[in-house]
C-alpha positions in Angstrom: 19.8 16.8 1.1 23.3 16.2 0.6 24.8 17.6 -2.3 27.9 16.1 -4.0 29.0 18.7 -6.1 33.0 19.4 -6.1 34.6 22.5 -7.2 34.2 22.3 -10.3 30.3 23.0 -10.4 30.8 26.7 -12.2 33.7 25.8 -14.7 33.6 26.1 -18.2 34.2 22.8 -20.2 36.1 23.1 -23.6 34.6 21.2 -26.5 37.3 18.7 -26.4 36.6 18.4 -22.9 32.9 17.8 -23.4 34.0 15.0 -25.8 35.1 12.9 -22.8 33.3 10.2 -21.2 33.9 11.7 -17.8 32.1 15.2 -19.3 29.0 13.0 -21.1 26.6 14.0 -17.9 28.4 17.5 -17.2 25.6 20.0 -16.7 22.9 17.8 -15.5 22.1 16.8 -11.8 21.0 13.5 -10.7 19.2 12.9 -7.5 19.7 9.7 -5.6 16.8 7.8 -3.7 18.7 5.0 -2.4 20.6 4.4 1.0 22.7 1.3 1.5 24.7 1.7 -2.1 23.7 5.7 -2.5 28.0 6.6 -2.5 28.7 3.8 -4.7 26.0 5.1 -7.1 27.0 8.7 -6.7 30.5 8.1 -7.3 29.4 6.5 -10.7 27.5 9.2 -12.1 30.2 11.9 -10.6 32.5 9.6 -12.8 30.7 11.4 -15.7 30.6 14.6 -14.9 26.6 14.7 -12.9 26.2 16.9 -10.5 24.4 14.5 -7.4 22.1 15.0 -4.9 21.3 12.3 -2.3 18.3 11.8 -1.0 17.5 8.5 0.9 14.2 7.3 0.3 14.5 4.7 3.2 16.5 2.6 5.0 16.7 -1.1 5.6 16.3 -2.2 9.3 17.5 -5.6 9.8 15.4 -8.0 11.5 17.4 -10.5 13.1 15.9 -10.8 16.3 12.1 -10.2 14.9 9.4 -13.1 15.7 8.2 -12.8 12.6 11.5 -14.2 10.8 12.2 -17.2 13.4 8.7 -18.1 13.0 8.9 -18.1 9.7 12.1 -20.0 9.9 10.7 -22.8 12.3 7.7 -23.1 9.5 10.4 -23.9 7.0 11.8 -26.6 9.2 8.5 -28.0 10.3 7.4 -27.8 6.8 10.0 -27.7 4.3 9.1 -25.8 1.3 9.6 -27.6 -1.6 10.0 -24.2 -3.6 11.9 -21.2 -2.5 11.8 -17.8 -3.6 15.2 -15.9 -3.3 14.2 -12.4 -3.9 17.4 -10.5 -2.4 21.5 -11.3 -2.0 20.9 -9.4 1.0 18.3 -10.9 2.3 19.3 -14.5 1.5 22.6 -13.6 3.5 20.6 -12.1 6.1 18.7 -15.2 7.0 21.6 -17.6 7.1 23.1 -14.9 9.5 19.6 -15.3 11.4 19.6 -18.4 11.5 23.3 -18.9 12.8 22.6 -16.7 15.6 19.7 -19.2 16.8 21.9 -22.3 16.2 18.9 -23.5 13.0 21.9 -22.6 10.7 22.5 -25.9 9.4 18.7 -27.5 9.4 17.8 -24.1 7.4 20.4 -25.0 4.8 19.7 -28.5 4.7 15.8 -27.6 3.9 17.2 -25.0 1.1 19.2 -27.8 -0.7 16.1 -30.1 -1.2 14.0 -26.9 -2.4 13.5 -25.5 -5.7 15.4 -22.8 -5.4 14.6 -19.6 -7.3 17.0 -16.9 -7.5 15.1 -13.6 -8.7 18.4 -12.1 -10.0 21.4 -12.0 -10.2 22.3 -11.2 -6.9 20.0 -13.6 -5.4 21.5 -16.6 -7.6 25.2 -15.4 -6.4 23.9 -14.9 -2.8 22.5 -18.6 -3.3 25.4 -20.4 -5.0 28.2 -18.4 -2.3 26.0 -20.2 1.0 27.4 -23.5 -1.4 23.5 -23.8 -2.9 22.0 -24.7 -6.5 20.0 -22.2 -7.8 17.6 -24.3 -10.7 16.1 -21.5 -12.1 15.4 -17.5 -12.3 13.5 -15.3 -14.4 14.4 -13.5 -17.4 13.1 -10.3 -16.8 13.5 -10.4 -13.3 9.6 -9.6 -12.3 7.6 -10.9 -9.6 4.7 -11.9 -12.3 7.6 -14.3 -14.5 8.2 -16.1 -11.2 4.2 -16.8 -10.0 3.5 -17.9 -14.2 6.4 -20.2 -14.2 5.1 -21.9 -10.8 1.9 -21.9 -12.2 2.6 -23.6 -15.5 5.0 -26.4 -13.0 2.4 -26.7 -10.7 2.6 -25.9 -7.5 -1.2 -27.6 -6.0 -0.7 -29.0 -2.5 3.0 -27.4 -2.7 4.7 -25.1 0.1 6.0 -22.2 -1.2 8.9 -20.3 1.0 9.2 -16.8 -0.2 11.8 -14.4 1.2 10.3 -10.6 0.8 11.9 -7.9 -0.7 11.6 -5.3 2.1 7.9 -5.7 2.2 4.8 -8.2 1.5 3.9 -9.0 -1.8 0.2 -9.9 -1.1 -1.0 -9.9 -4.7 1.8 -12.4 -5.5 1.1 -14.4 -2.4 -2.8 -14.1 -3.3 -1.8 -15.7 -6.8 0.1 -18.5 -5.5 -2.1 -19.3 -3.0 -5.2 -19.4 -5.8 -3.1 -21.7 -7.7 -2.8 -24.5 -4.4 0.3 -23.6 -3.2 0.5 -23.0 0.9 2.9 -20.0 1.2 5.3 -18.9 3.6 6.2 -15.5 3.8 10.3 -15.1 5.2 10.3 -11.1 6.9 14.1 -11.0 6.4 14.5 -7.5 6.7 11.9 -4.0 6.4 12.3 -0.5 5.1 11.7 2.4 8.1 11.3 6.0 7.1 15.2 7.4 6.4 17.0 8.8 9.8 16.9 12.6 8.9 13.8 13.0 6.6 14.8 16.7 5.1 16.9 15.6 1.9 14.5 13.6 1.1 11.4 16.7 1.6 14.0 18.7 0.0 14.1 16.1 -3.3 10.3 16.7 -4.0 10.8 20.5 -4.0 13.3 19.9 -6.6 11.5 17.4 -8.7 8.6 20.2 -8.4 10.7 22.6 -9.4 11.9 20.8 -12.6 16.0 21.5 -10.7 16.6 17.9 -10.9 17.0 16.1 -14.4 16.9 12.4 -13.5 16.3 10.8 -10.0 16.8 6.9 -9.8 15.4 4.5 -7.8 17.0 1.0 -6.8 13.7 -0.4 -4.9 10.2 0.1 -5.9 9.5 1.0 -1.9 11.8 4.1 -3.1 9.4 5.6 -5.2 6.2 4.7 -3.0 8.2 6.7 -0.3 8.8 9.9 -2.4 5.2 10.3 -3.5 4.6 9.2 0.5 6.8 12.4 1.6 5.3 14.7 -1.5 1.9 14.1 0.5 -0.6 16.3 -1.1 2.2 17.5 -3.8 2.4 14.0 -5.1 0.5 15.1 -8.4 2.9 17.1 -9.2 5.9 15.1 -8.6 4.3 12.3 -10.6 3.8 15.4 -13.3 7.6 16.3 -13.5 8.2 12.9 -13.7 5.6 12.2 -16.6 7.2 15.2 -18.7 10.6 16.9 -17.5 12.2 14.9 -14.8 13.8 11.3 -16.0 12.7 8.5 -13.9 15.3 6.0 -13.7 15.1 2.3 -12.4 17.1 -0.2 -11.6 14.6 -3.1 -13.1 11.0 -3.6 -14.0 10.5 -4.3 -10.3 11.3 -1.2 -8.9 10.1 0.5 -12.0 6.4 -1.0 -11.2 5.0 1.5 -8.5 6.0 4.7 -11.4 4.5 2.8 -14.3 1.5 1.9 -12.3 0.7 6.2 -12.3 1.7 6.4 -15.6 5.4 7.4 -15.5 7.8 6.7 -18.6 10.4 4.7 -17.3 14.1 3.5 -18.7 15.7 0.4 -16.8 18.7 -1.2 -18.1 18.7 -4.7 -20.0 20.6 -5.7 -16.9 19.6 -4.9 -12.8 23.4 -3.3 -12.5 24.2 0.2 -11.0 26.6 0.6 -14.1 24.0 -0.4 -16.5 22.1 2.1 -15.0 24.0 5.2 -15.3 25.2 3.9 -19.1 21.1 4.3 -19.3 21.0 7.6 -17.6 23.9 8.5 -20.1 22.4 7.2 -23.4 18.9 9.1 -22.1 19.3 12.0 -20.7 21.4 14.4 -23.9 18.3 12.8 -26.0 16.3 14.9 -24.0 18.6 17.9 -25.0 16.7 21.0 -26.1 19.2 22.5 -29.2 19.1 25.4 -31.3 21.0 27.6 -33.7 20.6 31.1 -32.3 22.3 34.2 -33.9 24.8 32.5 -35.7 25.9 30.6 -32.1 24.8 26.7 -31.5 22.9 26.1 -28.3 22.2 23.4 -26.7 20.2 23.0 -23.1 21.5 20.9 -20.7 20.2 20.8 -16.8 21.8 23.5 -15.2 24.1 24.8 -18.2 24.0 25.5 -21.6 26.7 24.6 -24.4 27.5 27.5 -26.6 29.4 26.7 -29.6 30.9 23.6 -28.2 31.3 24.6 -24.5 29.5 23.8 -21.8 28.8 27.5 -19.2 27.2 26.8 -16.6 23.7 28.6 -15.1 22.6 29.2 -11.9 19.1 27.9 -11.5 17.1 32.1 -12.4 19.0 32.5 -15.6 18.7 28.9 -16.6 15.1 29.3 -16.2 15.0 32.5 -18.1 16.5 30.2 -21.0 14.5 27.3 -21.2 11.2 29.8 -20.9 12.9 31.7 -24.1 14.3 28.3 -25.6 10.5 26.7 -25.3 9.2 29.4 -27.8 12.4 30.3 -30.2 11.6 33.5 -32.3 8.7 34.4 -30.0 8.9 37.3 -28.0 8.1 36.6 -23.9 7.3 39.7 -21.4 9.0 40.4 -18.7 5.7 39.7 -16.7 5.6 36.2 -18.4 9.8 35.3 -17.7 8.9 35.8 -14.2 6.6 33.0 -14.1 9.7 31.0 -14.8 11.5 32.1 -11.6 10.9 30.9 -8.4 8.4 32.1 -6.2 8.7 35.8 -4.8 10.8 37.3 -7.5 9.9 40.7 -9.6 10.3 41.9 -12.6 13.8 43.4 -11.4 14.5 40.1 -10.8 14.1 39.3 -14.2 16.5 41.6 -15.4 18.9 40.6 -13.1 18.6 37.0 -14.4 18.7 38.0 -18.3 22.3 39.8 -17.3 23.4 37.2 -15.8 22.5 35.0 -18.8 23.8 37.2 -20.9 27.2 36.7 -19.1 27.3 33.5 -18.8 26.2 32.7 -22.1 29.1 34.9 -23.5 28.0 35.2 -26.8 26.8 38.2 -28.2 23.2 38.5 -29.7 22.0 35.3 -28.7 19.5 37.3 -25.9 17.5 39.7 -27.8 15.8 43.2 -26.3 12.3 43.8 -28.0 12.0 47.1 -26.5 9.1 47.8 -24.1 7.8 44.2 -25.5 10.7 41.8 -23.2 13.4 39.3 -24.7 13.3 36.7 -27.4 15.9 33.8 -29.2 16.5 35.3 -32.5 16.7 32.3 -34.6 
């Protein structure tokens, strides 16, 4: 796991500070599942003040030299499609580049520009239109299923279908088009492979698990199959924080597909942009805020800090815990034995106290920690 964090992670943020748009995420951290655009991404949510940790889901292996694609390219000629499925930018560029290596270059473009070319987004349609291509059509939402019902409601009987995957096969997409007459050629421009060094992303689970992360976002729907992959047995309760305390963040409805299909709540942006994207994560995630007038102070609960009165302090992760078990039941009194379940694994009921001073300090505002002698600690509100 690589963590971004500068050196600001422990300072305290003024009101007036906190009223910036590079404060708006200050206090929460964000993990990152993808790989090729993961610093781009970063460097947009550390714009707003998130604390980032990167965690490469996978990574995408070329496939210039695979069998698979020049077959699949020498179909095309043979046969040329007379519909074409551009899912990716990348993977339309990828193919040309293909293609150029085994001198079919031209002949491949040629087919193209007699196709029906569909670009799947935005990417795709600039990828299309910058190889000097029309594009005639692409689907609102961006989805898979937009694409087969428009080529169903054209017709596509007796029709070859060239469709360049997205990392991966689409079989029940294939399955459809193929039940609707088409013949369909799959184009294997590129595959996802496990990520190099497998630890951040083991490390990412434990931290979805452990409710440390507040948001993790995903930028291909592979992504997400891979984390619950890597969670192996945990994967219930990785789909669990994800369900209740952990925002899952997508890029579009297609990547959002694998969470939604367990159940997950998901929030994409109207548009498939990694700016749209964090404006989502930013709109989202202080909705989510826990807040609470406690012994004359405001409080309000962000990921790993709390703003008291109008500044942001923040917690390291045992006193942070201690207040969200204390801010889930305001007024009620909790044990020491029960504030322990909040911490990680292994602590005592020293270790308790230790955290509740350390709140206290942090927190820096008398009162708002109560002692119920020999009873444990409680929010007065």
């Amino acid at each position: 796991m690589s963590d971004r964090t500068g050196g600001t992670r422990r300072a305290i943020i003024t009101a007036a500070g906190l009223a910036e748009p590079t404060a708006s995420l200050s206090g929460y951290t964000v993990g990152v599942t993808a790989d090729r655009r993961r610093d781009e991404l970063a460097t947009l949510l550390e714009s707003r003040g998130a604390r980032v940790v990167l965690a490469p889901a996978l990574r995408i292996v070329p496939i210039a030299d695979d069998a698979e694609l020049r077959a699949a390219t020498r179909a095309c000629l043979d046969t040329p499609p007379d519909v074409v499925l551009v899912n990716t930018g990348i993977g339309m560029r990828g193919w040309l580049e293909a293609a150029e290596g085994w001198g079919l270059a031209e002949p491949l473009r040629a087919v193209l520009a007699r196709a029906y070319l569909i670009g799947r987004g935005p990417k795709a349609r600039a990828a299309i239109r910058s190889a000097g291509l029309h594009d005639q059509w692409s689907p609102e939402g961006e989805g898979y299923e937009e694409v087969v019902d428009h080529l169903r409601a054209r017709g596509v009987a007796g029709l070859t279908v060239a469709m360049q995957l997205h990392g991966e096969s689409q079989p029940e997409y294939t399955e459809a088009l193929e039940q609707a007459g088409a013949r369909v050629i799959e184009v294997p421009v590129y595959r996802w492979a496990p990520p190099t060094d497998p630890a951040p992303l083991h490390r990412l689970v434990d931290l979805i698990t452990a409710r440390l992360v507040d948001a993790v976002t995903f930028t291909a729907a592979p992504a997400a199959q891979a984390l619950l992959r890597t969670a192996g047995p945990g994967a219930e309760a990785v789909l669990e924080a994800l369900r209740h305390d952990v925002l899952a963040a997508c890029v579009g409805p297609v990547t959002a597909g694998p969470l939604r299909r367990h159940n997950v709540p998901v929030v994409t942006p109207a548009r498939a942009r990694l700016s749209s994207l964090v404006r989502t994560i930013v709109d989202e995630l202080p909705q989510r805020a826990v807040s609470l007038e406690v012994a004359g102070h405001s409080l309000t609960l962000r990921g790993h800090a709390a703003i008291v009165d109008g500044e942001l302090r923040p917690l390291a992760p045992a006193p942070m815990a201690v207040l969200r078990a204390l801010a889930a039941v305001p007024g009620h009194v909790l044990s020491r034995a029960a504030l322990l379940h909040a911490l990680p694994r292994g602590a005592d009921e020293h270790a308790v106290e230790m955290a509740v001073a350390r709140l206290r300090a942090g927190l820096s505002a008398p009162g708002v920690i109560q002692t119920v002698v020999k009873r444990g600690y409680r929010l007065p509100v």
